[in-house]
C-alpha positions in Angstrom: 2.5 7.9 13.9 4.4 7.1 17.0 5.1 3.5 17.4 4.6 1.5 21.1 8.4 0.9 21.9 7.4 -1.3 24.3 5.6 -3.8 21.8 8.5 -3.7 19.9 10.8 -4.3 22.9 8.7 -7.4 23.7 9.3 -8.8 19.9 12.9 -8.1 20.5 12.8 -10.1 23.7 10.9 -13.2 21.7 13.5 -13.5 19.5 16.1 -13.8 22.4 14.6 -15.8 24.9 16.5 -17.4 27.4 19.6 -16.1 26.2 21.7 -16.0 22.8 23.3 -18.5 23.5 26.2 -18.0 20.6 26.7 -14.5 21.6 27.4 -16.1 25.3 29.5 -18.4 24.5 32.3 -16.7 22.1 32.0 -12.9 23.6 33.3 -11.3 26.6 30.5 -9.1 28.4 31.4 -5.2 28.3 33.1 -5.4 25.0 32.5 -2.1 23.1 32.1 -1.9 19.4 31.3 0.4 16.6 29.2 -1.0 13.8 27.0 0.5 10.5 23.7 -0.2 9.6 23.9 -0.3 5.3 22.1 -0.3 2.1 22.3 -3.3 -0.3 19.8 -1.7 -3.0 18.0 1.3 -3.9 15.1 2.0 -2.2 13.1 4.7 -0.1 14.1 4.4 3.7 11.3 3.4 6.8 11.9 2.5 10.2 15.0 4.7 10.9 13.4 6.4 14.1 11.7 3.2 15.5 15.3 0.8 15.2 16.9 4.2 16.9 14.5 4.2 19.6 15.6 0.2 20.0 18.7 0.6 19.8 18.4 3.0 22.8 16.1 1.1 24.9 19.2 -1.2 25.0 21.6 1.4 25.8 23.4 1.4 22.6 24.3 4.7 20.9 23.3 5.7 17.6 24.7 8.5 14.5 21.5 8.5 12.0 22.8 9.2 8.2 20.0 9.1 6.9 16.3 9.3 7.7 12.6 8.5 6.8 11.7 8.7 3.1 15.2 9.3 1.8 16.1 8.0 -1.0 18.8 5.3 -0.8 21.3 3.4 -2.9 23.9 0.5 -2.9 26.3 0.7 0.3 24.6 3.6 1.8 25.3 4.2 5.2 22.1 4.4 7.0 23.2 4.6 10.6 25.9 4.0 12.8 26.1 2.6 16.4 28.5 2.0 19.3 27.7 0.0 22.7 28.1 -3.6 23.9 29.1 -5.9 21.5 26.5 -8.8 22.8 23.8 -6.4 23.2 24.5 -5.7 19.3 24.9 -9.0 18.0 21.2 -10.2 20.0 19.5 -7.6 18.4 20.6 -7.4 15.4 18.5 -9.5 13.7 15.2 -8.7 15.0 16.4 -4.4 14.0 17.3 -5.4 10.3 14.1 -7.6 9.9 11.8 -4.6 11.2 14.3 -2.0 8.8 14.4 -4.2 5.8 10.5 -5.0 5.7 9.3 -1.5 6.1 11.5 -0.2 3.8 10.6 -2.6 1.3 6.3 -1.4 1.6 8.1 2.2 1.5 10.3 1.1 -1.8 6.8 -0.6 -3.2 4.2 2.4 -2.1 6.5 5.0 -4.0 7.3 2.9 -6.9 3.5 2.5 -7.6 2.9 6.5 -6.9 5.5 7.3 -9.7 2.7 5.3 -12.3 -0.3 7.0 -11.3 -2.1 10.6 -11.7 -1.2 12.7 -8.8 -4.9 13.7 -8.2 -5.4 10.0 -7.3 -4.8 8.7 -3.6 -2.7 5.6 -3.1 -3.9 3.7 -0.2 -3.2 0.3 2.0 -5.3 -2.0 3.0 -5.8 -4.3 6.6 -4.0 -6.9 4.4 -1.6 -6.6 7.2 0.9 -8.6 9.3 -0.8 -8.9 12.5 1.2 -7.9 15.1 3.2 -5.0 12.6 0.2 -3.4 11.0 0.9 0.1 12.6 4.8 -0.4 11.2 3.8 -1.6 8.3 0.8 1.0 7.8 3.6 4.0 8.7 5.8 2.5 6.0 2.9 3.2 3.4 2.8 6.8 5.0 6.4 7.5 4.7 6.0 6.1 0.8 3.8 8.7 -0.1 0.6 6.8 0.2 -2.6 6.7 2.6 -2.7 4.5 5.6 -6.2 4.2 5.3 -7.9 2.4 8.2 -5.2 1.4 10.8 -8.1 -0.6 13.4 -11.7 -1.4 13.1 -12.5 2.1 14.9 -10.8 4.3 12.7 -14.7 4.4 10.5 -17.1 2.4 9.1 -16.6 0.3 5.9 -19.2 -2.0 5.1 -18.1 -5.4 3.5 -20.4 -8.0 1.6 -20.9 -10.0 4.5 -22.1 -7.3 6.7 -25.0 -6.9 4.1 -25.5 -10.1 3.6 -26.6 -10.0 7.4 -28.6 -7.1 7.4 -30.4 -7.6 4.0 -29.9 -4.5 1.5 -27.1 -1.6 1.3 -29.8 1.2 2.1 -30.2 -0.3 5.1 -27.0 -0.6 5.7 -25.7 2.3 5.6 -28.6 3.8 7.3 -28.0 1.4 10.7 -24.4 2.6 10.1 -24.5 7.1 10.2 -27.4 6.1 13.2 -24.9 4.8 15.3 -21.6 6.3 14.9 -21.0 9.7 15.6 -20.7 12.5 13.0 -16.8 12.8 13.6 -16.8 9.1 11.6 -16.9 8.4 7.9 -19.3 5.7 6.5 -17.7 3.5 3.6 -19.5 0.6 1.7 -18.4 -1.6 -0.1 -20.4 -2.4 -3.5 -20.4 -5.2 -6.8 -22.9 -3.7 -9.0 -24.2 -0.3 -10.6 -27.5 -0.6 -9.0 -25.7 -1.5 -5.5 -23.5 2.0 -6.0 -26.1 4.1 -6.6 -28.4 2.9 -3.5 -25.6 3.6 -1.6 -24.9 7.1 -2.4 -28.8 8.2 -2.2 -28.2 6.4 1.3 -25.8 8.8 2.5 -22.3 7.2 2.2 -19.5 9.1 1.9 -17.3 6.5 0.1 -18.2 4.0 -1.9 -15.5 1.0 -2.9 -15.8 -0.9 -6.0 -15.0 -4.5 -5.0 -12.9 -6.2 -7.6 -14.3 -4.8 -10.7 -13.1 -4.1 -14.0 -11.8 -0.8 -15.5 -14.9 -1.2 -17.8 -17.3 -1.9 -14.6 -15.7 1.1 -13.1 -16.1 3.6 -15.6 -20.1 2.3 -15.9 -20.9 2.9 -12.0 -19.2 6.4 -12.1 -21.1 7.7 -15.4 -24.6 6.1 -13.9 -23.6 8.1 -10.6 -22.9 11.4 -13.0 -26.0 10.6 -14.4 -28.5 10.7 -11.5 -26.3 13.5 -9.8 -24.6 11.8 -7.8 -20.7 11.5 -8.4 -19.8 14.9 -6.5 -21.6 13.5 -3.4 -19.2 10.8 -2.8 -15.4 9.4 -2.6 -14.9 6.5 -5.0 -12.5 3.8 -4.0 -11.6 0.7 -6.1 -9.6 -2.3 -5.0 -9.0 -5.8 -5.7 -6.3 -7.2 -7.5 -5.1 -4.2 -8.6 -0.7 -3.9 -9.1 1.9 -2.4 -11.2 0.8 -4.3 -13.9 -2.4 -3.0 -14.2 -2.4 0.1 -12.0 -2.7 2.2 -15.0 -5.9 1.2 -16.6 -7.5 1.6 -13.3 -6.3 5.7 -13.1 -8.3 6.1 -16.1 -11.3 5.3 -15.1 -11.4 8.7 -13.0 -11.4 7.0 -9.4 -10.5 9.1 -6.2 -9.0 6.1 -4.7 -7.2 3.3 -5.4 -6.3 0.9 -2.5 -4.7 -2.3 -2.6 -3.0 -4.4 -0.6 -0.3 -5.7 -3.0 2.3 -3.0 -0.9 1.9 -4.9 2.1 1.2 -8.4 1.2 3.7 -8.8 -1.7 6.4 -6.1 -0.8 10.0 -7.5 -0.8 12.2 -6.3 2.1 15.0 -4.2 1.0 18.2 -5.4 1.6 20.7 -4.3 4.8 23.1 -5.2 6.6 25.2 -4.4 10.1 28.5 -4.4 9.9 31.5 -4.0 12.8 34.2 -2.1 11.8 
């Protein structure tokens, strides 16, 4: 995925605004310096390219040491710079912040890859930051998982409330593949057996079992065997699923496993910039 540099830009700019004043105040303007970018902790490495691509919007040089979806340890160099010291020091913070945190989904998404079957997908979830969804999204990518739906046009998946509003799944679905064209998906989201199996007959190509049990699971996808269904479909599952119980969900068989614990509970990996 490429990123928009010029919404990142504008973030960059937020976290300035007037002026840094701090910056202003103790340095004198043209001053060159060299500083690193570096690893605190282990992790898997995100957001290399984009906090190059910053750093040369602003003019400032960069030496990349190493790049997306390497693996990284304590007092790794990840890059280094040289350019204007003020420049550096106002952007700064704003570069680690956008590093740190996708890392961090990166660090989380591969962790949770290592526990599972490697026939199963890992997937996100919209449980985004607004505003950082597509960096955070391309930090599940470069983990090893599936970004799943990045906007509301990306397909179809129908939620609870949508069928609430237009009164049964089967009709759902059906309202659904007669709009969109044949180049989108159609997902549905489902609580019960009966609910699952109305929804394949209907056409869907994936089904997501909302917040069910490893027991619930495994009864939707043998009454789906049953009636000839299971091969017609994608099975997704999500809903407080995370690396506590990741494993008891694999077993069950699923195709998909999607949770937004990678996004929403991801701890930014550490970093730092340093002048030397």
């Amino acid at each position: 995925m490429k990123h928009d540099i010029r919404e990142i830009i504008r973030m960059v700019y937020q976290d300035i605004g007037f002026e840094d004043i701090t910056t202003k105040a103790l340095i004198k303007p043209d001053k060159l310096i060299k500083a690193k970018i570096i690893s605190r902790e282990k992790g898997i490495l995100s957001g290399v390219d984009l906090v190059s691509d910053i750093f040369k919007e602003f003019s400032i040089n960069t030496i990349i040491k190493k790049h997306d979806g390497d693996k990284i340890g304590k007092d790794d160099i990840i890059m280094e710079i040289k350019g204007d010291a003020s420049t550096i020091l106002s952007i700064e913070r704003t570069v680690l912040n956008i590093l740190m945190r996708m890392s961090g989904i990166s660090t989380i998404t591969a962790n949770l890859i290592k526990t599972v079957n490697n026939n199963i997908i890992i997937a996100g979830t919209r449980k985004t930051t607004p505003g950082l969804q597509f960096l955070e999204k391309e930090a599940i990518r470069v983990g090893g998982g599936d970004t799943h739906r990045f906007r509301l046009d990306d397909c179809v998946l129908i939620k609870d409330n949508h069928i609430a509003i237009v009164g049964s799944v089967k009709k759902a679905v059906k309202k659904a593949k007669n709009y969109i064209s044949f180049t989108k998906k159609v997902e549905i989201e489902v609580e019960s057996i009966n609910d699952a199996v109305e929804a394949a007959i209907a056409g869907a190509d994936i089904i997501m079992l909302d917040n069910m049990n490893p027991t619930e699971i495994s009864n939707v996808l043998n009454a789906l065997k049953n009636k000839g269904l299971r091969n017609n479909v994608l099975i997704e599952i999500s809903g407080g699923i995370n690396p506590n119980n990741i494993r008891d969900y694999m077993k069950t068989g699923v195709d998909i496993i999607s949770t937004g614990y990678i996004t929403h509970s991801a701890k930014s990996l550490d970093m730092s910039l340093e002048i030397f």
